[in-house]
C-alpha positions as CSV (number, residue, x, y, z in Angstrom):
1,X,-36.9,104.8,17.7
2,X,-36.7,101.1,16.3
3,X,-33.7,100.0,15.5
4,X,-33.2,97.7,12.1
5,X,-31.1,95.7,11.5
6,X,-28.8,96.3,8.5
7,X,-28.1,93.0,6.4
8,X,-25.3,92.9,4.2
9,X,-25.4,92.3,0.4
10,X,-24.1,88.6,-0.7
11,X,-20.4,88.8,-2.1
12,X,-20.7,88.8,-5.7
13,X,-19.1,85.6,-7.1
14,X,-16.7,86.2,-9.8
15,X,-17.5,85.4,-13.1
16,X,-15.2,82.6,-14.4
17,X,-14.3,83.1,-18.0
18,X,-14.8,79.6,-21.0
19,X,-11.2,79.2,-21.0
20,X,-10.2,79.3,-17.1
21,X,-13.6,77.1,-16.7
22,X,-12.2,74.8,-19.3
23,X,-8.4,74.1,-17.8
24,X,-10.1,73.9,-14.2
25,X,-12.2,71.1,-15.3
26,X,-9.6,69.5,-17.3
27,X,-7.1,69.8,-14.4
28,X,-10.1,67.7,-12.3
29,X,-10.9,64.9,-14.4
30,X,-7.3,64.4,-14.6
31,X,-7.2,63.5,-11.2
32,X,-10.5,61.7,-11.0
33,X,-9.9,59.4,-14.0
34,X,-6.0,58.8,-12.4
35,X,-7.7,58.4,-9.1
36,X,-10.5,56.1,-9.8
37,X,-9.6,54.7,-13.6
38,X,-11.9,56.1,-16.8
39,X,-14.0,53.6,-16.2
40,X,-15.2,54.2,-12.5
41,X,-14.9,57.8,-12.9
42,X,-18.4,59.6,-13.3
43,X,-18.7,63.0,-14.7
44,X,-20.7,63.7,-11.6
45,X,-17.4,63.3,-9.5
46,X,-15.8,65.5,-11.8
47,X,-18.7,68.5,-11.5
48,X,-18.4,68.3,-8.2
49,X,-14.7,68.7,-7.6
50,X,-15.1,71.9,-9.8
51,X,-17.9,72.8,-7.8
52,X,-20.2,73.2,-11.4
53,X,-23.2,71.2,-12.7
54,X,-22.7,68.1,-14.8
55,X,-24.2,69.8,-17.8
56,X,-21.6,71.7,-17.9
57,X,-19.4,69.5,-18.7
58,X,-21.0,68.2,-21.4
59,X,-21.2,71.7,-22.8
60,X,-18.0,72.1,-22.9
61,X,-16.7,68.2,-23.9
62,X,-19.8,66.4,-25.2
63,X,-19.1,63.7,-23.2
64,X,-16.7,61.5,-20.8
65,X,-14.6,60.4,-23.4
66,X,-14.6,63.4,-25.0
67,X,-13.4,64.9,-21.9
68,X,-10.7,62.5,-21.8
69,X,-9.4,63.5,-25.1
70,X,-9.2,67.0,-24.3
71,X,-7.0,65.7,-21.5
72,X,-4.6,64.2,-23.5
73,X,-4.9,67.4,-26.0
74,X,-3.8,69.2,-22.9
75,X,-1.1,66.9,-21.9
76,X,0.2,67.5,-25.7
77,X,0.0,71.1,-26.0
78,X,1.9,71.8,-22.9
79,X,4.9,69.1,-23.3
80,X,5.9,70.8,-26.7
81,X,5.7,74.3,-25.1
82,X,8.2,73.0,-22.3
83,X,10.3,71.0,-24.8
84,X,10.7,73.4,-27.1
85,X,11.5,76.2,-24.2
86,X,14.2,73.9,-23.4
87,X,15.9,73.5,-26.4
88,X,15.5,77.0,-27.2
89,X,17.6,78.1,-24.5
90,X,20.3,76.0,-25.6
91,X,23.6,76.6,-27.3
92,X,24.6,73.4,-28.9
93,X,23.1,70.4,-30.6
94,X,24.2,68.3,-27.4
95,X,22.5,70.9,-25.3
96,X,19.6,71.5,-27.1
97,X,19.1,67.4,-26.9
98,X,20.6,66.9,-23.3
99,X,18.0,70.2,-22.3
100,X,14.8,68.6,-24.3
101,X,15.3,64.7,-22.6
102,X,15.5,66.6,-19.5
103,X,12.5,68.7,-19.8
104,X,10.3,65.7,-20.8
105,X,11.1,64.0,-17.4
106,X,10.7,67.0,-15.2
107,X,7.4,67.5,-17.3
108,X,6.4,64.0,-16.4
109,X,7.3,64.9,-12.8
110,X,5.5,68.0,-12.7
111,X,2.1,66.0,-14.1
112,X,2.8,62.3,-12.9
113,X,-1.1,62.1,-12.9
114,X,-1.6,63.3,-16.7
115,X,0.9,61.0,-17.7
116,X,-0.4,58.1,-16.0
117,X,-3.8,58.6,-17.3
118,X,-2.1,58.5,-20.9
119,X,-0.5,54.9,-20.6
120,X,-3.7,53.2,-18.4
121,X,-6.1,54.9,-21.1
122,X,-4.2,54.0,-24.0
123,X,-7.3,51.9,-25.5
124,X,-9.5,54.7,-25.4
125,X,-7.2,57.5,-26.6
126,X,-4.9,55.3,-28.5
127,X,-4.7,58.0,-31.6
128,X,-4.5,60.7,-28.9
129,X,-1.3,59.2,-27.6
130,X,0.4,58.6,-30.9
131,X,-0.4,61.9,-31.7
132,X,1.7,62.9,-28.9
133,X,4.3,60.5,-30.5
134,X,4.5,61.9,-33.9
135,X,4.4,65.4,-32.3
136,X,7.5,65.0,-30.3
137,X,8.9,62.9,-32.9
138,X,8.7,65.5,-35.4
139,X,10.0,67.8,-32.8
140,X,13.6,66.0,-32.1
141,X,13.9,65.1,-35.6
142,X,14.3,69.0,-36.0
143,X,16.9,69.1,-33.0
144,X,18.9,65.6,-34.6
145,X,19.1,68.0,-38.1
146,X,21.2,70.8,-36.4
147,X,23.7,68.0,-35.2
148,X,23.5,66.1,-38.4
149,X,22.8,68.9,-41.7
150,X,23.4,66.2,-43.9
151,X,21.5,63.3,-42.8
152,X,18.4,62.3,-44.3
153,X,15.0,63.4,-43.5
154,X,13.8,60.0,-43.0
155,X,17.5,59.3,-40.7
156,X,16.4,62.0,-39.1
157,X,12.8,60.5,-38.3
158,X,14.5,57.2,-37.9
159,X,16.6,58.3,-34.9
160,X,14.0,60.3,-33.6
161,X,11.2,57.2,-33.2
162,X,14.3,55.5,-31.4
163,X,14.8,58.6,-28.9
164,X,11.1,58.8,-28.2
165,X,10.7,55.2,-27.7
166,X,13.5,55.1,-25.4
167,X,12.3,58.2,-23.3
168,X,8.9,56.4,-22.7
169,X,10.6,53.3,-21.3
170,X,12.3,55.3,-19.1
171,X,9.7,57.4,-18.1
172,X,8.0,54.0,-17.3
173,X,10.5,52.7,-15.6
174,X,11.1,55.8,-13.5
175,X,7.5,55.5,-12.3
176,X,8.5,51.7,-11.0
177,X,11.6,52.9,-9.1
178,X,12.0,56.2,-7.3
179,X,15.8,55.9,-7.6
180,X,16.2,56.9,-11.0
181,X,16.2,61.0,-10.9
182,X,15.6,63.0,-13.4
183,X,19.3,63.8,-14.1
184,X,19.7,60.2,-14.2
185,X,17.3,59.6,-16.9
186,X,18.6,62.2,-19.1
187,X,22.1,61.1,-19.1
188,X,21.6,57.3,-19.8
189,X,19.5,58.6,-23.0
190,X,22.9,61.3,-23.9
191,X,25.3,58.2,-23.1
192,X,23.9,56.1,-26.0
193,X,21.8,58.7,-28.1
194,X,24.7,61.7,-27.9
195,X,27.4,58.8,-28.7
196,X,26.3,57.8,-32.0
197,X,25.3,61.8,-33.2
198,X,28.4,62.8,-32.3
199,X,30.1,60.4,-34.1
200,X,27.9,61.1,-37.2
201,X,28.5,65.0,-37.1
202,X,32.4,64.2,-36.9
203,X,32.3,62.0,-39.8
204,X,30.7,64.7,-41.8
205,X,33.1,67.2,-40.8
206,X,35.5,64.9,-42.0
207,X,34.5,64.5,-45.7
């Protein structure tokens, strides 16, 4: 009796659902536009490292800068959910500022390559970036009210811009020298930023 051979059936590949497609392609054009720079990147690249066609893509962003954008959406979403994490499992006003600073920098840390592509892209997604800005602005004002109840909502926003701008420079100069931890970082911000709150909160108390 002739034998046959028996073949077996091709493994099933498993269906990948819009939003998992979505953060695997925005998690690879992160690191092709950090890699290569916006400008050199091609969406091609960017198919192939997800191992989909370039159409794709543009079903899902509309096109490279588009893609970009949704980067930087990304990038935005996911610092306010660690920030605000942070300060939530605080128990003071100092903590809940001293916990925030530090979850930016271990954030940055964490995605180095998001936040480079930020600050070399900033041309193209300049209103993406300050959107970031205003987010986390917004966001420390809110911590800066439980230190200070009776300051001003514009004080408030005031000290805020300041704290923001000073964690970028930071976080930039972090980037340039390895030295500065993360811990570091955090407490240069408390030395200045904590000094003057604290001294506002007392003088309230005082009144």
């Amino acid at each position: 009796m002739e034998s046959r051979s028996v073949q077996a059936a091709p493994a099933r590949r498993r269906r990948v659902g819009r939003e998992e497609r979505e953060r695997q392609i925005l998690d690879a054009a992160v690191a092709v536009f950090s890699e290569r720079g916006y400008a050199n990147a091609s969406m091609d690249a960017v198919a192939e490292r997800v191992g989909v066609t370039k159409p794709v893509l543009y079903t899902h962003f509309g096109s490279k800068e588009g893609l970009l954008l949704a980067c930087v959406a990304q990038a935005r979403t996911e610092l306010l959910e660690v920030t605000a994490a942070a300060a939530a499992a605080a128990t003071t006003p100092e903590d809940m500022l001293r916990r925030g600073t530090r979850a930016f920098f271990e954030f940055l840390d964490e995605r180095a390559a998001a936040f480079s592509l930020l600050y070399s892209e900033a041309r193209i997604a300049a209103d993406a970036v300050e959107g970031i800005r205003a987010q986390q602005t917004d966001f420390i004002a809110a911590l800066l009210g439980a230190a200070a109840p009776d300051a001003a909502p514009l004080q408030l926003q005031g000290w805020a811009q300041v704290i923001v701008g000073a964690c970028e420079r930071l976080a930039v100069w972090r980037a340039q020298d390895k030295r500065v931890t993360t811990e570091d970082a955090t407490e240069y911000l408390m030395d200045l930023a904590w000094t003057g709150l604290q001294g506002r909160a007392s003088g309230a108390r005082a009144r």
